[in-house]
N, C-alpha and C positions, 0 to 999 in steps of 0.2 A: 742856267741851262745844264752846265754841269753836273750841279747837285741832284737835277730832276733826273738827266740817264743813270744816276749811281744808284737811286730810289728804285727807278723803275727798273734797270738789272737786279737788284736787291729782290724787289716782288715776285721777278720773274724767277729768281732760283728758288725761293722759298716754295712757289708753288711746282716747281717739279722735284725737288724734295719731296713734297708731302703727297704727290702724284707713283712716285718710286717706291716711298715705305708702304702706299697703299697695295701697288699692284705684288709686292713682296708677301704683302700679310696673305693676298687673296691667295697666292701661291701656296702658302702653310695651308690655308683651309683645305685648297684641291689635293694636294698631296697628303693631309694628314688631319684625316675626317674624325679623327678618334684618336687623338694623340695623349690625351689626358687620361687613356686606360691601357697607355705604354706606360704600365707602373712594376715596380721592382718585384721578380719572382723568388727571389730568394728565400729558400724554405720550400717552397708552395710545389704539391706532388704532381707531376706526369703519368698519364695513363698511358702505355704503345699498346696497339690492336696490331695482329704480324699474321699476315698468309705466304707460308714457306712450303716452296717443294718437297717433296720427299717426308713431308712430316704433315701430322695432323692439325696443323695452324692452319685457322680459317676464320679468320676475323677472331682472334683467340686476341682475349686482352694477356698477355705474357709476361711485359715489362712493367714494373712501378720504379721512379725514381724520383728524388726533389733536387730542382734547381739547386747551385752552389751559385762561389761567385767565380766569376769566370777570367779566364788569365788570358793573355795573349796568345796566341794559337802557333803554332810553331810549323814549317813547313812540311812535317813529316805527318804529321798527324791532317786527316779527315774531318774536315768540316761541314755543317749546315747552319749558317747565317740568317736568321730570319730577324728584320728591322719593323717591328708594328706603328710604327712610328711614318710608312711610307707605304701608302694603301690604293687599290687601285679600282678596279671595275668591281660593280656587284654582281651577284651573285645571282643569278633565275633558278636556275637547276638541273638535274638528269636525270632521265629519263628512258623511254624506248615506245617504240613503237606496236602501236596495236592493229594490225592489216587484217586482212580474211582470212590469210594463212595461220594464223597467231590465233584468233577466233576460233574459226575450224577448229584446230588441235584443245583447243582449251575445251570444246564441245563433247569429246568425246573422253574425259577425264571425269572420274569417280568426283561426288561432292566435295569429300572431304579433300582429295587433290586438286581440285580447282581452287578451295578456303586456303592449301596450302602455298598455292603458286603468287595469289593476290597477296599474301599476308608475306612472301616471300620477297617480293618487289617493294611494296607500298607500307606495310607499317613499320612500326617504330624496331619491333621484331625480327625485320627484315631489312633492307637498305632503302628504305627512304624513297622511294623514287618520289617523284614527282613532277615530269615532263611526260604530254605521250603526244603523239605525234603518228596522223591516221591520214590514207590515202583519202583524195575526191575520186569518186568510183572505182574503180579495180588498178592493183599496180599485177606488176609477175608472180607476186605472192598471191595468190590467190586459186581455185578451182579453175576460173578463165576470166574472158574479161567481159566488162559489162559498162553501164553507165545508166544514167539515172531518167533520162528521156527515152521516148521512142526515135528512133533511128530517121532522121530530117525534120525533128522540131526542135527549127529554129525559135519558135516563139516559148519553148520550156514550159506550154500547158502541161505536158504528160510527169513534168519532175519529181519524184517522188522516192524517198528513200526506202522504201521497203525492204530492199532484198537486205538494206544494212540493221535494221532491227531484229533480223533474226536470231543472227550473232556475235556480230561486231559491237552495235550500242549496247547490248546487257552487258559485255564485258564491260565495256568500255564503264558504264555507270557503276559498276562494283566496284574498279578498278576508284571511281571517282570518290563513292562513298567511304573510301579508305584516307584519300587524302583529302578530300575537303578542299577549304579556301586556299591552300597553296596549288589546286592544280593548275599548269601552265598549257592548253589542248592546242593543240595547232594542225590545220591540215596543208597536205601537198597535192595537187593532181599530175598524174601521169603522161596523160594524153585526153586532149576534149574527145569528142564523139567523133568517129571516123567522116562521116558528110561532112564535118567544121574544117578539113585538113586537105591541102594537097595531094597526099594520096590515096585519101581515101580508105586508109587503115589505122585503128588504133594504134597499131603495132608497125614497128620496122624505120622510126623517124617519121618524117612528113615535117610541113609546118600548118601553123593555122590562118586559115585563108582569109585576107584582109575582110574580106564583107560578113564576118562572124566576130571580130572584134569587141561588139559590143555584146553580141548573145552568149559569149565566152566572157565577157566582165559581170553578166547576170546570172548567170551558173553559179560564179562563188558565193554571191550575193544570196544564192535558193538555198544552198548547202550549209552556208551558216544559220541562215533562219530556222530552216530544217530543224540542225542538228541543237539550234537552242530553246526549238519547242519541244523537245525529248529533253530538256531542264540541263546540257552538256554546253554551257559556257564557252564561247571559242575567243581565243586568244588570239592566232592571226591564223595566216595561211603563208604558202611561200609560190612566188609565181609557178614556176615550173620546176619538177624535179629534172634533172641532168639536164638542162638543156642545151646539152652540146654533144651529145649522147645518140647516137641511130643507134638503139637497140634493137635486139629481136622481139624484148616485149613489150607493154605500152611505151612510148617516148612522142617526144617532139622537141622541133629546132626551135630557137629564137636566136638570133646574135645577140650581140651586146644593146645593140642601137635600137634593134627591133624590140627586146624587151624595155628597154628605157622606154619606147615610145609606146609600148601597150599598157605600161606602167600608168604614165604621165597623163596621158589620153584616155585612156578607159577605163583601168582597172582601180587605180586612185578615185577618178573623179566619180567613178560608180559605187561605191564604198560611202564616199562624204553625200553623196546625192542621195542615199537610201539610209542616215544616219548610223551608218556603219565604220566612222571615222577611229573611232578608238580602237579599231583590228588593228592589230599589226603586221606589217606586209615585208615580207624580207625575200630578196633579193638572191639570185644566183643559184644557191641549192645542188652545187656541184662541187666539182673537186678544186685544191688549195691551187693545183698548177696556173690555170688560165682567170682564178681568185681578180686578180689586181686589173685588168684590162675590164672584168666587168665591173667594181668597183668604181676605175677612172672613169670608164663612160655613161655611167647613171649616176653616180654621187657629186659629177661635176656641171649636170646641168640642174638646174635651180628649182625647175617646176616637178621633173622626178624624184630628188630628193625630200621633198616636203613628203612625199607620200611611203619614202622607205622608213622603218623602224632600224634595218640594218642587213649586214649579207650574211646567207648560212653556207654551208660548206662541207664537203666526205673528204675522203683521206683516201680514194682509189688513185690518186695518181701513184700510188707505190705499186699496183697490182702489174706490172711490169722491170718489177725488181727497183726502182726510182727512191731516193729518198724522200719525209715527209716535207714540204714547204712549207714550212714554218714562218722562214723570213717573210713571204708573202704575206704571211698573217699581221704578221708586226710592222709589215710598211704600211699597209691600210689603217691601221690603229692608229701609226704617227698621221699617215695625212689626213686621214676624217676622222678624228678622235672622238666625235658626238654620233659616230654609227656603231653600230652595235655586231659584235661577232657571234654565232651560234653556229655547232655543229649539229647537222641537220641528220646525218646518217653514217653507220661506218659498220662494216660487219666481216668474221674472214669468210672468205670464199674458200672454195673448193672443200665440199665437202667430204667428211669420212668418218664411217662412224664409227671406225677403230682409235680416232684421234680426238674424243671427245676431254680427256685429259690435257690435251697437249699446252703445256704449259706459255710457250712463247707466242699463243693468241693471245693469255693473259699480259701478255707484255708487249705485244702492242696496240695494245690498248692501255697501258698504262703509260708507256710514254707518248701516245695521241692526246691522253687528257691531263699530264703535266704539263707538256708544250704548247699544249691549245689554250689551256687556262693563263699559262705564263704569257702567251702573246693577247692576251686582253679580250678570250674568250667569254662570256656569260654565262654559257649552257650547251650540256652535252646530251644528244638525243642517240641512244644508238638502234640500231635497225631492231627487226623482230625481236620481242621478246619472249616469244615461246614458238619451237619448230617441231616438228616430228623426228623420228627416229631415219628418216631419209633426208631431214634439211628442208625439209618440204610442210606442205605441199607448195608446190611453184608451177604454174601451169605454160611454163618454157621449159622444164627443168634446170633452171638457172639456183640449185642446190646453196645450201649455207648452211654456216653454225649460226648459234643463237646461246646465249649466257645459260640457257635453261631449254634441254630438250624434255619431250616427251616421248616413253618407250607406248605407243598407244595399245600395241599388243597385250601388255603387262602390267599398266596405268602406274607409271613408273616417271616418276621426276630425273632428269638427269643433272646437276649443277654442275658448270662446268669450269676451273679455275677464271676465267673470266666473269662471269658472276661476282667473286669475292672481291678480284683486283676493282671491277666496277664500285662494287661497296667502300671499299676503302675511302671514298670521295663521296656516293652520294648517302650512305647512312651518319656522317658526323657532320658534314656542311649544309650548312643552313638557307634555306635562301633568305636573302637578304644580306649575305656574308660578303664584304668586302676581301676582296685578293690583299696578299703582305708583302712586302719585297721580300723574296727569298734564294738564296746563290747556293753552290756548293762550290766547294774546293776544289773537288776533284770530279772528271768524267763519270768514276765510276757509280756515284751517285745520281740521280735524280732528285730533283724536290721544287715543290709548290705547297703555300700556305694563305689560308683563309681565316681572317676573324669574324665571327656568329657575330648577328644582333646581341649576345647576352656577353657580350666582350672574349668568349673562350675562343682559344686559335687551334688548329687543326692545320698543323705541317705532316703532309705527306711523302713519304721517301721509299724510292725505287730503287732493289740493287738487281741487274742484269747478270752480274757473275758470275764465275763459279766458286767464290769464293765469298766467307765471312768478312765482314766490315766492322770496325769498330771508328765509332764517329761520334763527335763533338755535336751537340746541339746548342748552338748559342744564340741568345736573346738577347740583346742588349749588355746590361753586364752579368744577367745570368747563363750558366750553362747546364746541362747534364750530359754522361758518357753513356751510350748507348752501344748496340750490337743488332747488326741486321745479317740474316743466314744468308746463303747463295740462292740466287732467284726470289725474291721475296721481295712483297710491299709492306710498309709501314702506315698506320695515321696512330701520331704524337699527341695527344690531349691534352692542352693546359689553359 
């Protein structure tokens, strides 16, 4: 009897041993997808690309240098730590958004500036974009507002996209024939048709009245068909833009619950019932503040979540002086680790078009998409991408910049420092690029690093100062010594 419990303890440890080393190995896979092209750079040269104030750096390649070996770092000296060896979410992409207002203005631009402005987002020439991201019917960007039926059909005979083939879908399809099979299209709606709402306005809030539930789950369902028999691919939708938002121009409410349940109930099952299951549907579409409350309440009930892809997210909660929530972002990553982050919108406000220079737009937006990517972001979609010389047109006067005006008086491109800090990330990151573990040393730096499907990594680095940096890039055991001006972004190429 004895000898039989010594056996059978025996058996029993063996198998949770071999139970332990297993779940250990899966551990090395999850965290280090690509560990066998964390190989020695020793020798092997660095490209720096640097946009610095005050000077003519604009995506200027500046620096060349080759990896050494690298010493132990001393407390006095500046660091950037990147470990390829410890890898995290992939990579979709960035992009912006193509609205009526963006259209418009592209409309009235000379041939050759219109070849200029596409070839200036989209190809290889340019930064890469490859995300774009377009209202359902009219947002405040736009002449006014509209929507795609006649006004109390409920049953969507009248739907029909026309007014957006004027000049929304030709952009949009140039904009596509540039990038090809990496585009990622996704739409948002505003506001349903005034009759489908509480109060009976597009505009001003309202919500959407329970007995249109379903004629508001067949709307998205027209708008993708629509838009993919004009040969434009659509990738998902996101339920509601702001939806906690009364604005003055298109809007409407959901709560948490409410949207969880128009999710689960309608919007999902309308989607899978019309084989439209492989859209992706993401969640929230507003700002990082109130992020986690709608997260916890739609990602923890079982039947809404089969239909989320993941939640997207703006960055206005700062438009109050407020810092960025960040952490929000990174509690949601730890507790639903299998939903997906995406910034859905971000743009600065208040316009001026004395200020089309002004360099700390560029910089916040640079530390929006270091910190958004470091908290286990995918992809960044920022708002228009081409305004007029008034921020416009916006038919609230609800005024913005945009990375790229147009002087339409003068047919005149404007690039504006945000433009470039934007490039910095989407003209060298690939999609499909896995994130790297990457630290600094010190505050005064910023940094996030990606490695490409072709194993090359791309560490980007932010100095907010006023002053010169000189800093340590270290790799494993390789390093190089570097220099970053006052105000200036970096992307490292190796």
């Amino acid at each position: 009897m004895i000898k039989k419990i010594i056996f059978t303890l025996t058996i029993s440890l063996l198998i949770c041993s071999c139970n332990k080393d297993k779940k250990s190995n899966d551990k090395v896979d999850i965290d280090s997808p690509k560990t066998e092209e964390a190989v020695a750079l020793l020798g092997k040269e660095v490209q720096v690309y640097t946009t610095a104030e005050n000077t003519d750096k604009k995506l200027t390649l500046d620096q060349k240098k080759t990896f050494k070996q690298s010493k132990q770092p001393s407390e006095g000296e500046i660091s950037v730590f990147v470990n390829p060896a410890k890898q995290f979410q992939e990579f979709l992409g960035i992009g912006g958004a193509i609205t009526d207002a963006a259209a418009e203005v592209f409309s009235t631009l000379s041939k050759d500036k219109q070849e200029e402005l596409l070839s200036a987002y989209y190809s290889d020439d340019g930064i890469n974009y490859n995300i774009i991201r377009t209202s359902i019917h009219s947002s405040d960007f736009g002449l006014g507002s509209h929507t795609y039926i006649e006004e109390g059909d409920k049953e969507l005979k009248t739907f029909s996209i026309e007014k957006d083939k004027a000049k929304r879908i030709p952009m949009i399809k140039r904009a596509q024939a540039i990038i090809k099979e990496d585009m990622v299209f996704y739409a948002s709606p505003w506001s349903p048709p005034a009759f489908m709402k509480t109060n009976n306005n597009m505009l001003q809030g309202g919500k959407l009245l329970p007995e249109f539930n379903q004629a508001w789950a067949n709307y998205y369902v027209k708008f993708i068909e629509a838009y993919e028999a004009e040969g434009i691919p659509v990738w998902g939708v996101t339920v509601q833009n702001e939806p906690m938002a009364v604005q003055r121009w298109e809007s409407c409410i959901y709560t948490a619950e409410e949207e969880r349940d128009f999710l689960k109930n309608y919007l999902g099952p309308t989607f899978q019932n019309n084989e439209l299951g492989d859209k992706n549907i993401v969640v929230w579409d507003h700002n990082r503040d109130l992020i986690s409350h709608r997260a916890n309440t739609i990602f923890e009930d079982p039947e809404a979540l089969k239909y989320a892809w993941g939640i997207g997210f703006h960055w206005y909660e700062t438009w109050a002086g407020g810092e960025p929530k960040y952490d929000n972002l990174q509690n949601i990553k730890a507790s639903f680790p299998e939903m997906n982050l995406l910034f859905t919108e971000g743009c600065q406000e208040g316009f001026d078009a004395t200020q089309y220079q002004r360099w700390s737009n560029a910089e916040r937006y640079g530390n929006s998409m270091i910190n958004d990517f470091n908290s286990g972001t995918v992809g960044w979609t920022d708002w228009n991408i081409l305004l007029n010389e008034k921020g416009g047109p916006n038919h609230v006067n609800n005024f913005c910049f945009a990375p790229i005006h147009a002087d339409t008086k003068t047919n005149e491109l404007i690039y504006t420092p945000t433009y470039y800090y934007i490039g910095h990330f989407s003209k060298f990151i690939k999609k499909g690029a896995l994130r790297v573990s990457t630290t600094t040393s010190r505050s005064t730096l910023e940094s996030t690093s990606f490695q490409n499907p072709d194993g090359s990594i791309v560490t980007v680095v932010m100095n907010k100062t006023d002053d010169t940096i000189d800093y340590n890039l270290i790799v494993g055991d390789s390093e190089i010594s570097l220099k970053i001006e006052p105000h200036a972004m970096q992307s490292v190429l190796y």
